[in-house]
N, C-alpha and C positions, 0 to 999 in steps of 0.2 A: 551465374558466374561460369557457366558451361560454355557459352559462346567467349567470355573472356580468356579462357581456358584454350582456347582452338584459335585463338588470334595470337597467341604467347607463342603456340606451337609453329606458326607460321610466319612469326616473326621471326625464327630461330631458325626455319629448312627454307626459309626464301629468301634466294642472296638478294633480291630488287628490293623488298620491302626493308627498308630500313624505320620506321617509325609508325608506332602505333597508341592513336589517344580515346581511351574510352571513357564518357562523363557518366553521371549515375546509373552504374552498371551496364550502360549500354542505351538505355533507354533514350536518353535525348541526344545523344550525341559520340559517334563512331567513323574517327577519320585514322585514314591509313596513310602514309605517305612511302614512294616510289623513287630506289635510285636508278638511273639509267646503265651505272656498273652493275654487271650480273656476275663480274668473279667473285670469289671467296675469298674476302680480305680480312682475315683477323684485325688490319689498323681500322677499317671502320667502324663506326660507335653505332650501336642501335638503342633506340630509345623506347621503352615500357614505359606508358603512362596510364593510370588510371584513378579519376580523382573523384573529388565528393559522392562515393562509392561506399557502401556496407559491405564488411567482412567478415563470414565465420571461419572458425580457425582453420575448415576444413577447405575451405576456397584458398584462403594463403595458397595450405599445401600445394594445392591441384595446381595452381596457376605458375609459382615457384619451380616447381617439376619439369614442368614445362621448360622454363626459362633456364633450367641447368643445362641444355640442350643446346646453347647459344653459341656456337664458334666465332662471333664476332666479339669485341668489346662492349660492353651492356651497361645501361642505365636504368633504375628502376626506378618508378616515380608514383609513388602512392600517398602524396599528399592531397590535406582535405579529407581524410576518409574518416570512418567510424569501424574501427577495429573492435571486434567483439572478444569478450574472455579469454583468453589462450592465446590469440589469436598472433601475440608478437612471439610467443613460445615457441609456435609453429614456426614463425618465420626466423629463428636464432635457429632452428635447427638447419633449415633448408640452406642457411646464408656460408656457409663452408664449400659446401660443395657446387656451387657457382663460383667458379675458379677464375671468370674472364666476368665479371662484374666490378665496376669501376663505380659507382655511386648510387647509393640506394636515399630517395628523397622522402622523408617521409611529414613533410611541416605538417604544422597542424593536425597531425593526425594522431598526435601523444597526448593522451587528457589523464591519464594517471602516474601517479610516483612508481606504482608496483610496474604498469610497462615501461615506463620510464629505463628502471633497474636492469629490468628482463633485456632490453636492445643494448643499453650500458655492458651487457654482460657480452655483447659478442668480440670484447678486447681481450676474453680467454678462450673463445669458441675458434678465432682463427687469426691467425700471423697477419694477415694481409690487412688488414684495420690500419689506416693511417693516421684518418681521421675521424673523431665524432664528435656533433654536436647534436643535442636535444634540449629542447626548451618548449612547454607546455603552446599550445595554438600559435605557434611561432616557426620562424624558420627553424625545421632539422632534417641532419643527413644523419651518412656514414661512407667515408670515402675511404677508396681498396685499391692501395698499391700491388703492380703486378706481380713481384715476389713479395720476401717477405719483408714489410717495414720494421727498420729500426727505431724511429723514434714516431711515440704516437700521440697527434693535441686533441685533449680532452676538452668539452665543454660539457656542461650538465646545469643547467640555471633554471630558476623560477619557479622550483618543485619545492614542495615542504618534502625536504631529508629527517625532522626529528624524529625521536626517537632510538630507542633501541634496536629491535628486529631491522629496520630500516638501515640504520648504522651500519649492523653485522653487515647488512648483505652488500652495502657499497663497501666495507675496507675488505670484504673476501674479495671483491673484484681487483680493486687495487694494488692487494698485497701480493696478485700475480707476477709473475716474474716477466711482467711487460715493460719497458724503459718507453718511458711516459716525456715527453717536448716541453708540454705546459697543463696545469688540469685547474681548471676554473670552474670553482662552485660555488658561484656568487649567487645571492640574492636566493638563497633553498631554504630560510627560517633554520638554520643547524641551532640559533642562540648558542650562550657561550657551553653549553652541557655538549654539543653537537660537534663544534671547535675547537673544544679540546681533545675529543677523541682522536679529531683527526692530527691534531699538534703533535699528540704522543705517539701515533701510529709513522711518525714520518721517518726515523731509520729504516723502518721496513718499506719504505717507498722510493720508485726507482726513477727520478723528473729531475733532468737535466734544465728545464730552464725555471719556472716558478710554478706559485700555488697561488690563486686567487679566492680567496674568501670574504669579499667586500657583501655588503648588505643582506648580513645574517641577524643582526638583529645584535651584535656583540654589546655588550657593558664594558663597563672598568674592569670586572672581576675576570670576563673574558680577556681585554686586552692584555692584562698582567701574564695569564695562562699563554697566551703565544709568544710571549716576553720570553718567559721562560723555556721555548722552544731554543732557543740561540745556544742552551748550556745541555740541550739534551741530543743535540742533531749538529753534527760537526762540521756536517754537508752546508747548512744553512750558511748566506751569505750576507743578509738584506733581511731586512721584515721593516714594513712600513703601515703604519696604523693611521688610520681618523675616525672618532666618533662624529663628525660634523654631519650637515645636511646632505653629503653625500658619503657614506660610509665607507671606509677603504681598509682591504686588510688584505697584504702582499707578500709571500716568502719567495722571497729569488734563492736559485743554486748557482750563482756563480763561482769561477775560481778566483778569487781574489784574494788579497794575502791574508784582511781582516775582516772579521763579520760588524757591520753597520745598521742602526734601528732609530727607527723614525717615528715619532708622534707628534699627530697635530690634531689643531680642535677635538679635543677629548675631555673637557674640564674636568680634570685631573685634579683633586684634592690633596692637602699634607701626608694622609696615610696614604693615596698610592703613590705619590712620590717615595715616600718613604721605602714602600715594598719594591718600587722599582727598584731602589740602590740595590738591595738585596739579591734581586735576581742577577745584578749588573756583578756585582762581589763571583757570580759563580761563572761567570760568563768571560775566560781571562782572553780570549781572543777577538772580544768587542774593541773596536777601534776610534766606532766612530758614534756620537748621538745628538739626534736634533730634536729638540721638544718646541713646536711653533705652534703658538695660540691656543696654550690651554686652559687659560684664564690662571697661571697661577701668581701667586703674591709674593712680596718680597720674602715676607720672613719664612716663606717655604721652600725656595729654592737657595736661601742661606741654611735649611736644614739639610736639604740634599745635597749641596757641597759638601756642607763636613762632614758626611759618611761617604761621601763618592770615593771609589777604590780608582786604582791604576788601567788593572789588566797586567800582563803578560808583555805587551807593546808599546804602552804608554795609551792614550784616551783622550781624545778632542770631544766639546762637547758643547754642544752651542742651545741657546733657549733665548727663544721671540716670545717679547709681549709688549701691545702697544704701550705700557705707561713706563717702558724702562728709557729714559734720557733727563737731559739735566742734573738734577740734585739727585734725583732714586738714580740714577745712572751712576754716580761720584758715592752711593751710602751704599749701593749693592757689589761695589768692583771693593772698594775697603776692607767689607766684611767679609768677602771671599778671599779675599788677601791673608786674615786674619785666623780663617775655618779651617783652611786645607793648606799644608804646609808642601804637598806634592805639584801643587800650581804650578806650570812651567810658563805659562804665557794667562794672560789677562786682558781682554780685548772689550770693548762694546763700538760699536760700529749700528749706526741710526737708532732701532728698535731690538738691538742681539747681543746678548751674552756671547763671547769666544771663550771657552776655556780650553789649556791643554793640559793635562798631568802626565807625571812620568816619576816612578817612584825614583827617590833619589837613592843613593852611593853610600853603602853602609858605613858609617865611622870607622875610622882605622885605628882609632887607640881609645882607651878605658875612658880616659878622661874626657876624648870628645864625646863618647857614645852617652854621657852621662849628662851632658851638656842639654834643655831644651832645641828639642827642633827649630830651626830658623828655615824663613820662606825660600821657596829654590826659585821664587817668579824671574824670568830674564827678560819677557820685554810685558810692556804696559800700554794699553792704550786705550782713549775717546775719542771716538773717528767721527764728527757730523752728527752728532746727539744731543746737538742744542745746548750745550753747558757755555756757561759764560765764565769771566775770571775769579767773580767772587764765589762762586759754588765747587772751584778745586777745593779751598784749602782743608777737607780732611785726608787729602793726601798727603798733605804733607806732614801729618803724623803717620802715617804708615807704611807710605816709600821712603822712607830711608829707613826701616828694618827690614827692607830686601836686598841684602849685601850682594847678592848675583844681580841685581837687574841692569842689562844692558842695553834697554830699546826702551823709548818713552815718545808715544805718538799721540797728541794732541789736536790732530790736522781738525777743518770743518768745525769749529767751536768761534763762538765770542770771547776771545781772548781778553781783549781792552788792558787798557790798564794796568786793573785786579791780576789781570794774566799773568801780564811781562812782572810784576810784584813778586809774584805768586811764586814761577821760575826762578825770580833772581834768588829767593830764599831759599827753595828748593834742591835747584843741581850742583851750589858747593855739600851738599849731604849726600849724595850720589856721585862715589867715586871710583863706580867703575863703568857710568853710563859711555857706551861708545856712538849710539846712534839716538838722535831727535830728528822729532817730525814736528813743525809748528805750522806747517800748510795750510794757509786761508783765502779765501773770496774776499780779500781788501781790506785794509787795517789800518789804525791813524801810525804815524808816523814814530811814536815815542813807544809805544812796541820792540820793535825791533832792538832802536838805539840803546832802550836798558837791556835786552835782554844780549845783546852781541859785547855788552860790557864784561858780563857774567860767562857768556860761553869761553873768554878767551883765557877764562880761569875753570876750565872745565878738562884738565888736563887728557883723560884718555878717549874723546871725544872724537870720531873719525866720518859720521856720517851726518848729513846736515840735510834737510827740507825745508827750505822757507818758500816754497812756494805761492806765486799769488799775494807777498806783502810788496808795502811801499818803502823800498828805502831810500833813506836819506843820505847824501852825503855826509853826514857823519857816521849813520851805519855801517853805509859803503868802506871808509876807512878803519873800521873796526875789525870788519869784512876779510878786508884784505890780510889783515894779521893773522886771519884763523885761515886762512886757504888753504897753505902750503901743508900741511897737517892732516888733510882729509883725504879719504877713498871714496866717498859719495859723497855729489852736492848736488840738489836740485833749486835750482832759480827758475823753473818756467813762468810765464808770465808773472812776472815784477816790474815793476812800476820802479826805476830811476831817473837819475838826471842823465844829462848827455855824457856830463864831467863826472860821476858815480859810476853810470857804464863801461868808461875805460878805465877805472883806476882797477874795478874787477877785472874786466877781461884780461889787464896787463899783469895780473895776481895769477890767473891760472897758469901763466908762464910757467910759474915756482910750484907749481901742484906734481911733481912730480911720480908722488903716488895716488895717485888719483884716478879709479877705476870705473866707476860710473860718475857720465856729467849728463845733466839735463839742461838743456834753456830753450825750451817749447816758446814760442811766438817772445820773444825776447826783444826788446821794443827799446828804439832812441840811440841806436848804436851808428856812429857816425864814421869818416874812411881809418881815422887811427883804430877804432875799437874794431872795426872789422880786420885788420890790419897786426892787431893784439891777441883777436881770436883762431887766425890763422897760424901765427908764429906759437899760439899756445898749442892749438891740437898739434901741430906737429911735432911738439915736447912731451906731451903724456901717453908715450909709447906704453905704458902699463894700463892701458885703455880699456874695457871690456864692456862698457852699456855704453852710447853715445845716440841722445834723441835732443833733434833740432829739428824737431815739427813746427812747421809756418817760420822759422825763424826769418828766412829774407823774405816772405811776404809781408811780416813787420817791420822791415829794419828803414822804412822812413823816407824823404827825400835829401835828405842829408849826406844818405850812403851813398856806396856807387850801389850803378847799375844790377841788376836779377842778374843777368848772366854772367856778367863781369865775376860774381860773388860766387856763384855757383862753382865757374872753375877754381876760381882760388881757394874756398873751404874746400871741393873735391881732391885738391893739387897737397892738402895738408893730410889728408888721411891715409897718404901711402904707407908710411912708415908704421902705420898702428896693427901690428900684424897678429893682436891677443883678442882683435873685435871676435864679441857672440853675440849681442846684438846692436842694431841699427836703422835710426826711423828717421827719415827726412822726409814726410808729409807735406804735401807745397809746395816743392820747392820751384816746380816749375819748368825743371831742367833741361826740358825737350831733347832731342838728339845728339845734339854737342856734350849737355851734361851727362846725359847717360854714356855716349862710348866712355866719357871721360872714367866714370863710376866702376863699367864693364874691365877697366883695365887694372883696376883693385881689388876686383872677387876674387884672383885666385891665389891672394894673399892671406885671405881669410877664412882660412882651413875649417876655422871654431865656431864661424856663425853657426847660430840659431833660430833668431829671428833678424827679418829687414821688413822695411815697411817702405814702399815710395809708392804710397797712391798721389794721386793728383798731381803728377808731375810729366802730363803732357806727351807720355811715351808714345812713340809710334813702333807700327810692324818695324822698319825698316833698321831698329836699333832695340827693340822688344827682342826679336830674334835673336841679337846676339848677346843680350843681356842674362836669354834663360839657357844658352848656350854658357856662359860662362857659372852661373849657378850649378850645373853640373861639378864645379868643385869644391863646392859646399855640400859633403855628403852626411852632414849631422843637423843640416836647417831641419826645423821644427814649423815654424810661420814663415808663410809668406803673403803678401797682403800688396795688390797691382791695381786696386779700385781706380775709378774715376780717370782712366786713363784713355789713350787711341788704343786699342788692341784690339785686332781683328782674326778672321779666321785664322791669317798666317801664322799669330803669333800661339794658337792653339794647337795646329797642327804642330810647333815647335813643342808645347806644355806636352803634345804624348809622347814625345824624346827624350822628355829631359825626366821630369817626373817618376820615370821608373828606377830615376839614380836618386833620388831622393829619399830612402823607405820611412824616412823616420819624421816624417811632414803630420802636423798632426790639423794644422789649420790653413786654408786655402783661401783668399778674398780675390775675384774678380770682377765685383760686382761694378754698373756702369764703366763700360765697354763694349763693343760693337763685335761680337764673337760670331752673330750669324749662326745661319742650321748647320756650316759645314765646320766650324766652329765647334758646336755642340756635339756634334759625331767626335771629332779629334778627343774632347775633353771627356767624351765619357771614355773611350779609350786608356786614357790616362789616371783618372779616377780609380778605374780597376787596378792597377799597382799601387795604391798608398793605402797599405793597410790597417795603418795608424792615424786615420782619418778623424779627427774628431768634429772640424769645423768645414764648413764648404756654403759662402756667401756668394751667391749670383744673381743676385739683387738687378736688375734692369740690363741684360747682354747683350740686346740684340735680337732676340727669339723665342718664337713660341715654343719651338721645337726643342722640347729638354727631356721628352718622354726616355731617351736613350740615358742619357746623363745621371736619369733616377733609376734608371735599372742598375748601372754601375754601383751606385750605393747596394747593391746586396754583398760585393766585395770587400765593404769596410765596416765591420763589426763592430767597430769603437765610436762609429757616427754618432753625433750626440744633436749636432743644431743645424741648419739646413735652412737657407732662404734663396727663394724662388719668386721673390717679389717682382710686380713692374714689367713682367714678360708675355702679358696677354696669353698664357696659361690655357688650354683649353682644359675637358675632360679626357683627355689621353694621359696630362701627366697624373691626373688626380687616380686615374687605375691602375698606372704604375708604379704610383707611390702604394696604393692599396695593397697590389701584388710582393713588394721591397718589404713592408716594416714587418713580418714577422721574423726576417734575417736579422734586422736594426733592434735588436735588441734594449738598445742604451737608448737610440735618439729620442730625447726629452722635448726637441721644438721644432715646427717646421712652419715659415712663413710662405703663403700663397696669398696675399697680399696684394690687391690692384691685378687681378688674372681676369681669366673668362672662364672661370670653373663654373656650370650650372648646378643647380640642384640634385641631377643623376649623379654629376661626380662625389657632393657633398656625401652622398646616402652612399656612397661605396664607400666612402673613407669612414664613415659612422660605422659602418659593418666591419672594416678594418682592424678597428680602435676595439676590437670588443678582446681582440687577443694580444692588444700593448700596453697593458698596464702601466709603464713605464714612461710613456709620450705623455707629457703634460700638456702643448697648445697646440694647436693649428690655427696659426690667423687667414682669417679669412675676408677680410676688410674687403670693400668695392670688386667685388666677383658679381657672377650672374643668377643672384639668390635676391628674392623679392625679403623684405622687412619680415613680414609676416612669415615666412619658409626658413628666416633667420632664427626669428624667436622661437619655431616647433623644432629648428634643429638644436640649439641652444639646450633646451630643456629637457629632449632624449640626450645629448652628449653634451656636458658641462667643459668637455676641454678644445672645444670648436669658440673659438671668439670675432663675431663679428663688425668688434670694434676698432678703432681708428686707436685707441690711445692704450691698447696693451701688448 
């Protein structure tokens, strides 16, 4: 090592030599490399390489020594080696006083836990630590900011951490007064003895973003024990668990207002349910909890309802398992009805319990307080969980002893018959129901007819969804009597007569308070009903949601003409000056109808959301469209898909968009945006910091490498499609380089690109520090089958299938 020693030294007093590689000690292999700058530039980097190499602790020193000597910026690359005794001791000492060293590589050269600790430890030997990673014959570094870093990402994986002595000496490292980014000790055998320690030691820990402890080997008795972290660490924000075939155990520090805990696949039994409630009772600033597939049974999660406590906040609380629909769907929302008198809401929706509690309003006189508790539920519902009309009826012994309930949704069910039966019995015992939902995928005809019989003796009823039925002209006349009465009514695709279609439309006339209307692709309407509908919206000046998606793409050969309609519904909506939001999907409008549109936006102070994909926009009236959005300065969505937009109208999106701050969803997917396009928009990208959605689904371009850096700007990023754009590996490093800012983002579609295999294995290397990103589809890229399946099986959240 004495010739290694003297190439150190001369890498350091020779400004030409910039890089020097020595392979087993010298002996096979000794290249130098020369720059042709001979000045003395601290910004160039020199590279120390010396690999499948033997070291005694006493070579570190000598060689180290040397390279303190360095006035340029330094790389030190000692992977592959065979470090003997001491020998990382020696090198924690020397690692301070190399002041201009930017990255020390050391892979595969860590084969014990004790060195392991000993390198670990240089996150109190010196400031400059930004990053470390170590992982047993694997990639590790240590990378050294030029002063001193404030926030520093930990990795330490694949080492058995148990025990004791072991323990001590990583939380003495820890409990330094280092402010820590993220620290991931995944996959170190802690089990749950090793998991707890670190649970309890976390007030004294200083990690601004999370803790990853996935594949320790945890039990039940472990996950319970991190449970219990949420009541003991106020920092905590998030903790997410699965005992499943890929183990996950996750503490986020966010700020958020309420702490959130997640368990899935854990087959969790009656007693830990049970102990969970427990922990939950101490925990008053939990807000939120989802238990998905943990094999539990009805009559256990009827046990953990009736002890589930409040909080502090109130407590949403949702639990997945495949066998909850139909009849266990209708025996397990009863008895929760029955269990927990603090239920505020009551939902199942396909395979999921919703519940929300919130302690109620202590009695105000003797005699109430003396009174049993009565249920506080206000809204009910079976959303698409297969129940049909004969398996309601034990509701109706137990919704009508919910004297608050005002929301009862039925939507996606087999009504039949038994349904409309079932109802008509039901809502005169429900007297203060204000809102139904009976929204279905097609229904016979005597449905509706009994059941509009009964609504029209449903006195405080103001919100209605019949979505999706058939009615009849006699419904339709039933219809008509309840209209004027309503603030929401949704008719999207209904199935009437030509003669049923106007007797409606001439009814919404009379709707006067009527704030949300729906009639999504609304089919058979002829020139009076088009004629009915225009004189109506221009009466329900108390307007606030209006969506007539595809409507004149259905309205028939009977009506008048696309454009003809276009102006005239556009020519109705002047006066509605309370719109927030607005979705005309289809319509087709092209140029004429948009200026027409354009000269309504600055009437509507209050939008929120608008929606006009597919409606044929070009630059030449795009331009002035997002020109007038500028006075909409509280829009949230906007949604331009499927349209003409070209570069121009992007260069416009970086104008307008920075008056927008509070945008939180962005669609321009299928459109012609071009590279110069892509420049403008990641421009604009950068100001909306309230970013949550951004779909760019087929634009025009491969070139979106820019566009994905802009996301380091938007912290709230959650979903992200980059589909359809023949994609190379430029954006897939960019994205690489972006998601540790991306904190939230949970999906990113690269879908139909020209991503190779190099980009795949950077984004796999990526993923190792985003616990949080659940997919990346990767359908039709430049990955063979078989490079599919081995990347599949290193990283389970890489999918490349067509149908997820």
């Amino acid at each position: 090592m004495d010739g290694a020693a003297l190439l150190a030294a001369a890498l350091c007093s020779n400004n030409r030599l910039t890089q020097t590689h020595i392979s087993e000690g010298g002996k096979k292999q000794v290249i130098l490399r020369f720059s042709r700058d001979t000045s003395e530039d601290k910004l160039q980097r020199k590279l120390f390489r010396i690999n499948n190499s033997s070291f005694l602790p006493a070579d570190v020193t000598k060689i180290c020594r040397r390279l303190v000597q360095c006035r340029s910026c330094l790389e030190l690359d000692l992977s592959h080696c065979s470090l003997a005794e001491r020998s990382m001791e020696n090198l924690l000492k020397v690692l301070p006083k190399m002041s201009l060293l930017q990255k020390l590589n050391i892979g595969c050269s860590i084969s014990s836990t004790a060195d392991a600790l000993t390198l670990f430890g240089c996150l109190t030997e010196t400031q400059r630590v930004s990053w470390v990673e170590l992982s047993p014959q694997s990639e590790s570094f240590v990378s050294f900011h030029g002063a001193e870093a404030e926030d520093v990402s930990c990795r330490l994986t694949g080492f058995c951490l148990k025990g004791g002595d072991v323990m001590n000496r990583l939380l003495q490292i820890l409990q330094q007064d280092r402010q820590l980014s993220y620290l991931d000790l995944s996959g170190n055998q802690l089990e749950d003895e090793g998991v707890k320690r670190l649970v309890d030691s976390l007030p004294g820990l200083h990690i601004s973003s999370f803790i990853n402890l996935s594949n320790n080997m945890l039990t039940q008795r472990g996950l319970l024990d991190v449970v219990s972290s949420l009541s003991t660490c106020s920092r905590l924000s998030a903790v997410e668990l699965s005992l499943g075939a890929e183990q996950r155990c996750l503490l986020w520090f966010r700020q958020d207002a309420g702490q959130t805990l997640s368990v899935s696949t854990s087959s969790l039994q009656r007693h830990h349910l049970l102990r969970l409630a427990e922990h939950l009772s101490r925990c008053p600033c939990l807000t939120r909890l989802q238990l998905q597939r943990n094999g539990l049974r009805s009559e256990w999660i009827q046990d953990f309802v009736a002890v589930l406590s409040c909080g502090q906040r109130g407590r949403s609380v949702s639990v997945e398992e495949s066998w909850i629909g139909a009849e266990e769907a209708v025996s397990l929302t009863c008895r929760c009805l029955q269990l927990n008198t603090n239920l505020q809401t009551v939902r199942i929706q396909q395979t999921t319990l919703h519940l929300s509690l919130r302690n109620q309003e202590p009695n105000s006189s003797r005699c109430e307080a003396e009174r049993p508790a009565q249920s506080a539920v206000t809204s009910f519902s079976l959303v698409d969980c297969s129940a049909d009309g004969g398996q309601l009826s034990p509701l109706g012994d137990v919704l009508p002893q919910c004297p608050s309930l005002t929301e009862l949704d039925l939507s996606h069910n087999r009504l039949g018959p038994g349904g409309a039966r079932f109802l008509s019995s039901l809502l005169p015992l429900l007297p203060n129901l204000t809102c139904l939902s009976v929204g279905v995928g097609g229904s016979c005809v005597c449905v509706l007819e009994e059941l509009c019989q009964v609504l029209l003796r449903t006195p405080a009823l103001h919100s209605l969804n019949l979505s999706g039925h058939l009615i009849s002209d006699a419904a339709a006349q039933s219809l008509v009597q309840l209209l004027p009465r309503l603030r929401a009514l949704n008719l999207s695709r209904c199935v009437w007569s030509v003669e049923g279609g106007r007797r409606l439309l001439e009814a919404l006339n009379r709707c006067r308070r009527l704030e949300d209307l729906c009639l999504d692709a609304a089919t058979k309407l002829d020139r009076v009903s088009w004629t009915s509908l225009s004189e109506a919206l221009r009466s329900l000046t108390s307007i606030r949601s209006l969506r007539l998606n595809e409507i004149i793409k259905t309205s028939g050969p009977s009506g008048p003409s696309g454009d003809d309609l276009v102006q005239e519904l556009l020519a109705a909506l002047e006066g509605l000056t309370e719109m927030e939001e607005l979705e005309l999907d289809g319509w087709r409008m092209a140029d004429a109808g948009t200026e027409k549109l354009i000269l309504l936006l600055p009437n509507w102070k209050q939008l929120r959301r608008i929606r006009l994909s597919k409606n044929l926009i070009s630059d030449s009236s795009g331009e002035k469209l997002l020109d007038a959005l500028r006075s909409c300065s509280r829009l949230e969505e906007l949604h331009l898909s499927s349209n003409a937009l070209s570069d121009v109208s992007a260069a416009r999106l970086a104008l307008v968009l920075p008056c927008l701050p509070h945008l939180t969803e962005l669609d321009l997917s299928e459109n012609q945006m071009g590279p110069k396009g892509a420049v403008s928009l990641s421009e604009a990208i950068k100001s909306l910091k309230k970013l949550k959605k951004l779909h760019l689904t087929s634009v025009g371009t491969s070139e979106l490498s820019q566009v994905v850096f802009s996301l380091s700007h938007c912290a709230d990023i959650q979903d992200v499609s980059l589909g359809w754009n023949n994609c190379s590996d430029d954006v897939a490093l960019q994205l690489a380089t972006v998601l540790p800012s991306c904190s939230q983002l949970a999906r990113i579609d690269l879908e139909c690109n020209s991503v190779s295999s190099d980009g795949v294995e950077v984004l796999v290397r990526a993923l190792r520090s985003c616990p949080a990103l659940q997919l990346i589809r990767l359908w039709r890229n430049r990955v063979s089958v078989r490079q599919a399946q081995s990347f599949s099986l290193r990283e389970r959240r890489l999918s490349f299938s067509s149908t997820v």
